[in-house]
N, C-alpha and C positions, 0 to 999 in steps of 0.2 A: 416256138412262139413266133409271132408272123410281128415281122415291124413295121413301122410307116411312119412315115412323114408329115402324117395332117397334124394340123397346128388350125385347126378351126375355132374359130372364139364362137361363141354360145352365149348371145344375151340374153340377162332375163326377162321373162315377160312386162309389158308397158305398167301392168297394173301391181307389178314390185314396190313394196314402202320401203326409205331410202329416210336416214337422219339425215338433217344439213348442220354444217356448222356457222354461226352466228360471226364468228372471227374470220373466216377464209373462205366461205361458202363450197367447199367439198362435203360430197355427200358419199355415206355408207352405210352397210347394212346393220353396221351394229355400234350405237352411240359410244361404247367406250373407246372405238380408234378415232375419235375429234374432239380437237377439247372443247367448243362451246357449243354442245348439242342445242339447237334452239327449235325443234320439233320435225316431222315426217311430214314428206313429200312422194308420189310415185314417180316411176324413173319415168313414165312419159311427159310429167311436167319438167325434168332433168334435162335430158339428153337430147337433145334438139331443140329445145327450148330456145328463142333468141330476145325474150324479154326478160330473163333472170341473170343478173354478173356474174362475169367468167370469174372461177375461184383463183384466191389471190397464193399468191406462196405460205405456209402455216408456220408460224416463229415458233410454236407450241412443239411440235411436233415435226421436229424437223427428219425423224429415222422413220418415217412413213411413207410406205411405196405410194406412189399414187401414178395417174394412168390420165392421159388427155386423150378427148375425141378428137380424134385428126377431122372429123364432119363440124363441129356446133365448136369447137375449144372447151368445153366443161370438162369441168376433172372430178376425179372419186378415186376411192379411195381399194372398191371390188372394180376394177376391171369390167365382169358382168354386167355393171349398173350402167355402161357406153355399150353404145351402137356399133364405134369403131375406135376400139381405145388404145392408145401407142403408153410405152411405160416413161416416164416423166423423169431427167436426172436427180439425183439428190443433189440438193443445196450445198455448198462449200459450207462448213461449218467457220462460226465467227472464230475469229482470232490466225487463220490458216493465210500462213505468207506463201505468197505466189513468186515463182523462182523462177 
């Protein structure tokens, strides 16, 4: 079996329908990973976009990978749904004392 090294990301095409969420405005391909589904968008209105808010941190949902465009700042929630998406830390869970 032959190995390699490519790590090429693969966006989906511009005309992808994308849920957003109404709470944090990250968008994904499938409405049960955001809690406040508030209707579809395609990713070409997403991801380059510079008249829609950058997504906020999600309190709901805090065990949720999510990915920022290192080009626009928009996050989501598929990777895919960016142009050029870097993976986002996970949030420090409340209550965790820093040593």
């Amino acid at each position: 079996m032959l190995k390699t090294k490519i790590n090429k990301h693969v966006p989906l095409p511009k005309e992808t329908p994308a849920f957003f969420c109404g709470n944090c405005g990250v968008v994904s391909l499938y409405a049960g990973n955001i809690c406040n589904p508030q209707g579809k968008l395609k990713k070409v209105d997403w991801c380059g976009s510079k008249d829609l808010p950058k997504a906020k941190l999600c309190k709901n949902r805090v065990n949720n990978d999510r990915y920022r465009c290192t080009n626009c700042g928009k996050a989501a929630i598929n990777s895919a749904l960016l142009c050029e998406p870097e993976k986002m830390p996970m949030p420090e869970k409340p209550g965790k004392l820093k040593m």
